[in-house]
FIPABA-245277 format. One line per 2 residues: their letters; for each residue x, y, z of N, C-alpha, C, CB. Coordinates in Angstrom, 2 decimals, decimal comma. Last residue first. Glycine has a CB too. Example, Ala and Ser with C-alpha at 12.3 -4.5 7.8 and 13.67 -1.06 7.14 Angstrom:
2
sa) 12,85 -2,25 7,08 13,67 -1,06 7,14 12,90 0,03 7,87 14,08 -0,60 5,72 ~ 13,19 -5,69 7,80 12,30 -4,50 7,80 13,20 -3,30 7,80 11,31 -4,47 9,05 $
This chain:
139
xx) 133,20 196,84 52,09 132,36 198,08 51,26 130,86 197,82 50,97 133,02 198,34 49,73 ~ 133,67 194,34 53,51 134,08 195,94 54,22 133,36 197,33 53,49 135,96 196,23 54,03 $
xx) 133,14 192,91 52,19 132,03 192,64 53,24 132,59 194,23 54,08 132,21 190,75 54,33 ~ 135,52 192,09 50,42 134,06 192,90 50,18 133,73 193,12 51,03 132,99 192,46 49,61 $
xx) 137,16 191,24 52,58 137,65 192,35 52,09 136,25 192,80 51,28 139,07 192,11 51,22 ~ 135,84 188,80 52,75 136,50 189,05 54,04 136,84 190,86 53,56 138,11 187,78 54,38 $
xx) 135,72 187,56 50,26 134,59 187,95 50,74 134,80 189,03 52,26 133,80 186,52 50,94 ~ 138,71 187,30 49,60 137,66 188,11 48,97 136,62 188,79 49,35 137,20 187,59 48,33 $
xx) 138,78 185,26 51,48 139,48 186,73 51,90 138,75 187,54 50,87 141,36 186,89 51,74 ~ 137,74 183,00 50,45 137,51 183,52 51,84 137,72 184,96 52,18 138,32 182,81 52,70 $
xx) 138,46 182,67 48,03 137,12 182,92 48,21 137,36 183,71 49,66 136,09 181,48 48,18 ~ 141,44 181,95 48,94 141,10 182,93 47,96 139,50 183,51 48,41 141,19 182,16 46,37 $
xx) 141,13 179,66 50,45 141,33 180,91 50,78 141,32 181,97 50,40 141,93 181,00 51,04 ~ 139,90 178,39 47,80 138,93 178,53 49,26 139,44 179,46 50,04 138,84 177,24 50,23 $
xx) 142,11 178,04 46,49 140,58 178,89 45,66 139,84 179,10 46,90 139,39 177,79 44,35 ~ 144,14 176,77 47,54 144,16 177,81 47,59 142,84 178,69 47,23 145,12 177,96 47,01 $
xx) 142,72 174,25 47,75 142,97 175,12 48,98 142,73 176,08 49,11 143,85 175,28 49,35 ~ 142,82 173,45 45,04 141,79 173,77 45,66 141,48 174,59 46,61 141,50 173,06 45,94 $
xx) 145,39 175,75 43,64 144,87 174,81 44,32 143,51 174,60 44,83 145,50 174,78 45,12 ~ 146,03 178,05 40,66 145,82 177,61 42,22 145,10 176,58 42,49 145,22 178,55 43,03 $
xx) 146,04 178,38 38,17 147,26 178,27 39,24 147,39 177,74 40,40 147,63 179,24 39,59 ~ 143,64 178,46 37,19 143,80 177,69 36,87 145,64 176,98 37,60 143,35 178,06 35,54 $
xx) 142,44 181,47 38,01 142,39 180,45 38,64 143,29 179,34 38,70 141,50 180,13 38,40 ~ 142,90 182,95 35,36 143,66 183,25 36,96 143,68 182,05 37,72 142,82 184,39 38,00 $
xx) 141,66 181,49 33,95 143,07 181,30 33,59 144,15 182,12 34,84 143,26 182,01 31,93 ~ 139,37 180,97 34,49 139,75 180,13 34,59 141,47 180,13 34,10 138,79 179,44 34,07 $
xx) 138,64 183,82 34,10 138,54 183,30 35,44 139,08 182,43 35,51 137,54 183,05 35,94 ~ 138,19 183,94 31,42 139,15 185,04 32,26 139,59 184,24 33,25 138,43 186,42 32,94 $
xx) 136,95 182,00 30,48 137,76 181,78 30,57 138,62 182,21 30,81 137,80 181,50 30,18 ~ 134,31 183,13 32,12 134,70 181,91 32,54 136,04 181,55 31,74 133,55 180,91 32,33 $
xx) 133,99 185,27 30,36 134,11 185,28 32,17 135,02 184,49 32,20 132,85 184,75 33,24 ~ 133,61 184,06 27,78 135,04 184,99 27,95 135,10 185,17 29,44 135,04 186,68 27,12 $
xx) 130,67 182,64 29,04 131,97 181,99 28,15 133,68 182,87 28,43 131,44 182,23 26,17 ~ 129,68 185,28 29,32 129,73 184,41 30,25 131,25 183,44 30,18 128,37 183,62 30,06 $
xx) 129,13 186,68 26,94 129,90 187,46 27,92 130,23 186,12 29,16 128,82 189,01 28,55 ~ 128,34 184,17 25,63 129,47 184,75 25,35 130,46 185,63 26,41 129,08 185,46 24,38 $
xx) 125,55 184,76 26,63 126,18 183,05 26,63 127,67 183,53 26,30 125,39 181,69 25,15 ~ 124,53 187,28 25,82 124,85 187,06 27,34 125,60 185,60 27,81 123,40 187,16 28,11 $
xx) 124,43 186,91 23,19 125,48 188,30 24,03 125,76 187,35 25,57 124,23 190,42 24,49 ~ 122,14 185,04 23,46 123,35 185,00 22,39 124,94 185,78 23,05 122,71 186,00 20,83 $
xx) 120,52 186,65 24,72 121,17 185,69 25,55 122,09 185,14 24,87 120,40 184,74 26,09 ~ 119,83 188,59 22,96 120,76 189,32 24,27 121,01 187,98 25,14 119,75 190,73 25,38 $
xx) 118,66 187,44 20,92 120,06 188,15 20,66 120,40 188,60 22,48 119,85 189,85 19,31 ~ 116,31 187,36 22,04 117,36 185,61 21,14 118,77 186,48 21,56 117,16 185,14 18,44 $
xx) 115,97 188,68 25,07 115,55 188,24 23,66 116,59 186,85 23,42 115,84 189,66 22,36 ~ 115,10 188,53 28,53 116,19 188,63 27,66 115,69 187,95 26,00 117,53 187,74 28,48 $
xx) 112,91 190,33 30,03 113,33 189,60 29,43 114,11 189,30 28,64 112,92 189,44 29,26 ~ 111,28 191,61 32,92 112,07 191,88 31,71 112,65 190,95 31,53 112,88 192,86 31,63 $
xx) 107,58 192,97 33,71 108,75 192,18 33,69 109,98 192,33 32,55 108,21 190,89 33,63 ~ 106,84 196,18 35,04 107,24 195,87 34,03 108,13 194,42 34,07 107,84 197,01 33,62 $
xx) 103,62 196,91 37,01 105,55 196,90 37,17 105,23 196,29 35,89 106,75 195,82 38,64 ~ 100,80 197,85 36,96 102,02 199,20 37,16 103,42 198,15 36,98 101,97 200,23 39,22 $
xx) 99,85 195,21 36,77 99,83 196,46 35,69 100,65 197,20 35,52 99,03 197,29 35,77 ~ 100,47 192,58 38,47 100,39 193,90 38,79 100,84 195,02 37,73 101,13 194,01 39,94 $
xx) 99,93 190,13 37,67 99,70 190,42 39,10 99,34 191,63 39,46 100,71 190,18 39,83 ~ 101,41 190,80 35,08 100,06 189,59 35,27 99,87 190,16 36,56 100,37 187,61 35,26 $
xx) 103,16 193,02 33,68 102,71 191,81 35,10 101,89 191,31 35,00 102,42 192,11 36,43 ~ 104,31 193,37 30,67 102,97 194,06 31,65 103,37 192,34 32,48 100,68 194,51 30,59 $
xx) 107,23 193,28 29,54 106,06 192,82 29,27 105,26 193,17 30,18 106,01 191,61 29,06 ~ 109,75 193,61 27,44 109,39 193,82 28,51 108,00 193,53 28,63 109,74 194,92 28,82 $
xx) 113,12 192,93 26,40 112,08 192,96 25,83 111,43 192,88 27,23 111,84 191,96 24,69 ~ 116,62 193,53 25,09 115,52 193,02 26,62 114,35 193,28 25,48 115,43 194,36 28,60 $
xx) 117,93 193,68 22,99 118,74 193,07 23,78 117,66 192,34 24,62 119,75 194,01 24,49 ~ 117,76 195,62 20,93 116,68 194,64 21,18 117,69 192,95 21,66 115,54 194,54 19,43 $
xx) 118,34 197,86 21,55 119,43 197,40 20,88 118,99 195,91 20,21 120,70 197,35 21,92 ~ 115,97 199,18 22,76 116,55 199,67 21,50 117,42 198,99 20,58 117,18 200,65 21,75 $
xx) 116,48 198,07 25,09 115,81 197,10 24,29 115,57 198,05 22,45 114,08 196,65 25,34 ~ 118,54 199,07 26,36 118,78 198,13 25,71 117,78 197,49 25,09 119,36 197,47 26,31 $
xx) 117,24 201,54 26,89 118,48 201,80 25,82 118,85 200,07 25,17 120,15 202,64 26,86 ~ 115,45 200,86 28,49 114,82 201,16 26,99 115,98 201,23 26,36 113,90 202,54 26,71 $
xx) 117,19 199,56 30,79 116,45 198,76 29,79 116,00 199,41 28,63 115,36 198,19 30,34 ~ 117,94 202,45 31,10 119,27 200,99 30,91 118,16 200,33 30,16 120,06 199,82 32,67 $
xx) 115,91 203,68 32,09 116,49 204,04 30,96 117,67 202,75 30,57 117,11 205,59 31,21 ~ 115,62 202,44 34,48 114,35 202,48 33,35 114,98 202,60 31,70 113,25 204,08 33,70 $
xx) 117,47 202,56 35,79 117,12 201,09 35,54 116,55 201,61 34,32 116,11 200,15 36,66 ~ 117,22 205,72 36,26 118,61 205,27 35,53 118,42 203,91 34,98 119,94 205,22 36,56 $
xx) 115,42 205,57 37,65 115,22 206,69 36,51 116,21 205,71 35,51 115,88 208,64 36,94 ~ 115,93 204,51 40,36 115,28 203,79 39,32 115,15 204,42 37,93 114,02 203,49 39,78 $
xx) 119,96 204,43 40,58 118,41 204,81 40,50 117,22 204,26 39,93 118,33 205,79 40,01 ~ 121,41 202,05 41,48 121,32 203,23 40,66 120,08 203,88 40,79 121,53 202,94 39,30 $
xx) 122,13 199,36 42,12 122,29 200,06 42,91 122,41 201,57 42,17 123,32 199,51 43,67 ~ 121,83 196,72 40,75 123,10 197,71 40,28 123,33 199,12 41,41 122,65 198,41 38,50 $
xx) 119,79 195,70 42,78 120,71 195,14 42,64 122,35 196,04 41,73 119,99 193,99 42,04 ~ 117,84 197,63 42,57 118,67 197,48 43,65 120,25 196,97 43,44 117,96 196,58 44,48 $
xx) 117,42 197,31 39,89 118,18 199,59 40,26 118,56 198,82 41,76 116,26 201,88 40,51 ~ 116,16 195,36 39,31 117,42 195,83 38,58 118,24 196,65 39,97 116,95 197,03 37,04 $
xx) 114,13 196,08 40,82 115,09 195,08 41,80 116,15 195,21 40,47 114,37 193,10 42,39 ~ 112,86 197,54 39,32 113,04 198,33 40,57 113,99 197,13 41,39 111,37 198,83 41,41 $
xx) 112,01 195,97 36,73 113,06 196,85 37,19 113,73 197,46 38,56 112,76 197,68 36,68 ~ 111,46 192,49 38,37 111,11 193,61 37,81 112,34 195,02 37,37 110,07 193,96 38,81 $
xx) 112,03 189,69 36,28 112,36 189,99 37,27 111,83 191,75 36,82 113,94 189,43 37,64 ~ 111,96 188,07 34,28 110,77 187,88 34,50 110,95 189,01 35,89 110,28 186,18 34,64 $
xx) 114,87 186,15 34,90 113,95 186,15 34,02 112,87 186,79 34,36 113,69 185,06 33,69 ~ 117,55 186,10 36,31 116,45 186,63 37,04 115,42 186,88 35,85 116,85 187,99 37,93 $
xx) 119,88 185,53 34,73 120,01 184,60 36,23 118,29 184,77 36,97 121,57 185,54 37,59 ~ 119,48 187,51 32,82 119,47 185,70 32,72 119,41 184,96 33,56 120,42 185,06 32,26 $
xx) 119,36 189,43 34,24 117,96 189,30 33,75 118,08 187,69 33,13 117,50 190,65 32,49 ~ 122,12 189,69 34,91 120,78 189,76 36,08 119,49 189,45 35,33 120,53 191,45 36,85 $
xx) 123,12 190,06 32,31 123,69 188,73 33,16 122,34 188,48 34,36 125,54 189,19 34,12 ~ 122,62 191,98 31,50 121,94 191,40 30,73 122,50 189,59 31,27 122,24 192,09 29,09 $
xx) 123,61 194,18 33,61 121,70 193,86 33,69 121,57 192,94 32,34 120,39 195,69 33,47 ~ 126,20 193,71 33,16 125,64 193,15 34,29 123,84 193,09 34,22 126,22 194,06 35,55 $
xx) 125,68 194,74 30,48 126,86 193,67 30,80 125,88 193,21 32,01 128,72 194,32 31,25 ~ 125,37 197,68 31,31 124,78 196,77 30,13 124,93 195,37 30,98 125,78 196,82 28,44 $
xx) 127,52 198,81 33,01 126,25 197,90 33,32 125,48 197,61 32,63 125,53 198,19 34,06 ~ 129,84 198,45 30,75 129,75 197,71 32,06 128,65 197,49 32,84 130,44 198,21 32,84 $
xx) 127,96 198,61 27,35 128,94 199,30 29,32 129,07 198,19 29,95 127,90 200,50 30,79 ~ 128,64 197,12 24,94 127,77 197,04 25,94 129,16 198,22 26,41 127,24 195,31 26,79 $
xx) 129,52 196,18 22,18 129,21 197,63 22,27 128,15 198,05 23,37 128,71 198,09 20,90 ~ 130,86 193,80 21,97 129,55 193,72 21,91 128,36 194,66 21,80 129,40 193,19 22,70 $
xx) 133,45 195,09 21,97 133,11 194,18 20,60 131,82 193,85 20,67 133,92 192,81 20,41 ~ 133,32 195,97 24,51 133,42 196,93 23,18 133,07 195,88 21,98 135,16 197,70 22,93 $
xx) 133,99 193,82 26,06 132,62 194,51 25,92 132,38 195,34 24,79 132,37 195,34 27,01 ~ 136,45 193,00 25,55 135,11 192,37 25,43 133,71 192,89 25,53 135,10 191,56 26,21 $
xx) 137,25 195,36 27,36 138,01 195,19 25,24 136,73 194,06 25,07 140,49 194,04 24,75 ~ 136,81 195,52 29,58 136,28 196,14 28,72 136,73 195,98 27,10 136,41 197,30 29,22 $
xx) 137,71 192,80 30,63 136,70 193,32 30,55 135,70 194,10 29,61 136,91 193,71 31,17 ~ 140,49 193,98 30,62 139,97 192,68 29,65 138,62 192,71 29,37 140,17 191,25 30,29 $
xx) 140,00 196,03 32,28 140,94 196,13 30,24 140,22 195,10 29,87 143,12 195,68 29,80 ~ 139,87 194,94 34,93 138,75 195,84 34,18 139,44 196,30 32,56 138,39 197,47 35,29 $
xx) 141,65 193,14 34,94 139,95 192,62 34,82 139,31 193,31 34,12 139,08 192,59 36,01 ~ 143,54 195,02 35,24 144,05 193,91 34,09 142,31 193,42 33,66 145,34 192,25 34,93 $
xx) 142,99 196,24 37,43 142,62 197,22 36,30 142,94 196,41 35,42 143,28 198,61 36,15 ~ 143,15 194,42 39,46 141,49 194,86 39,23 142,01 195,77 37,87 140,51 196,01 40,84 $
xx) 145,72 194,19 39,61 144,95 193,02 39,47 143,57 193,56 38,52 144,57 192,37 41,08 ~ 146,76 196,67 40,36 146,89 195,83 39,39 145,77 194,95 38,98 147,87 195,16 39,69 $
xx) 145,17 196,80 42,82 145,03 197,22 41,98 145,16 197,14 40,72 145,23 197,67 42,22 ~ 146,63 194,84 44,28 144,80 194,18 44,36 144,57 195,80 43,25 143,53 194,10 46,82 $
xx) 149,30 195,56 44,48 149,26 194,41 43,04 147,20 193,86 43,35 151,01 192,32 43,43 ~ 149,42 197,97 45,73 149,28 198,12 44,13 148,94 196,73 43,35 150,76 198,69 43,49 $
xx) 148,21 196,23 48,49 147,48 197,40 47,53 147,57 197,34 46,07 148,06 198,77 47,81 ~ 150,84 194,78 48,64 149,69 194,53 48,60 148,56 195,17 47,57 149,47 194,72 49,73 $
xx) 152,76 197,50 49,10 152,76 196,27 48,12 151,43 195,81 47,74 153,49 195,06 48,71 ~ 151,78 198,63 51,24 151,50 199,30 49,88 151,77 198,14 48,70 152,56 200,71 49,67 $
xx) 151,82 196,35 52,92 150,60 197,08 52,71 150,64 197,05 51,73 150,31 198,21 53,12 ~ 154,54 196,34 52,83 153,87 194,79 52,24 153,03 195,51 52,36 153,79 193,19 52,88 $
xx) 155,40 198,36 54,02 156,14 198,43 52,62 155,33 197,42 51,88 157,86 198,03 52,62 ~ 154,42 198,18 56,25 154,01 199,23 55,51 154,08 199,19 54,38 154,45 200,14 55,73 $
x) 156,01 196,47 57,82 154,64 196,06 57,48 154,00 197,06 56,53 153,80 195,93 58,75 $
């Protein structure tokens, strides 16, 4: 059972460092990080959303949210705007150009995904899902 562990292991490593190449060779052509990438996916799924639920959701600091958005709206990726409700928070918004970025980074997802996927069964995508979540839910 040891020998299928370590088996196991190297090929959920494998796996994750093929994601994280592909990943990153697509990102370089857009000249995002990796959490570029994700706060310009969170601000499409979350329009209008503040920083301090950025820094939860990436789980960074808030120093670190603050600075992610001015670096990206340098790139004039986000754009930010005073609350209506409340002065002190900042909403954030994705421009022309960072949902342009962000319809693309999506697009190359979806055809990463769809070419792992595209092997397996319905079945199999549900046991798949299942154990995924079964193995996150540990970190």
């Amino acid at each position: 059972m040891a020998d299928l562990d370590f088996i196991l292991q190297r090929k959920i490593l494998k796996l994750g460092n093929k994601l994280v190449n592909t990943r990153n060779v697509d990102l370089k052509t857009h000249d995002l990080t990796p959490n570029q990438s994700e706060t310009l996916l969170y601000f499409d799924a979350h329009p209008g959303e503040v920083i301090v639920n950025l820094k939860d959701y990436l789980e960074i600091s808030h120093q670190a949210a603050r600075n992610m958005v001015a670096r990206m709206k340098l790139k004039s990726l986000l754009y930010v705007t005073v609350s209506a409700t409340d002065a002190r928070a900042r909403q954030v918004y994705l421009t022309a150009k960072g949902q342009t970025i962000c319809a693309q980074l999506k697009a190359n997802g979806t055809s990463v995904g769809h070419t792992i996927l595209s092997q397996l069964s319905a079945s199999e995508r549900q046991q798949l899902a299942h154990l995924l979540d079964k193995i996150t839910d540990q970190f």
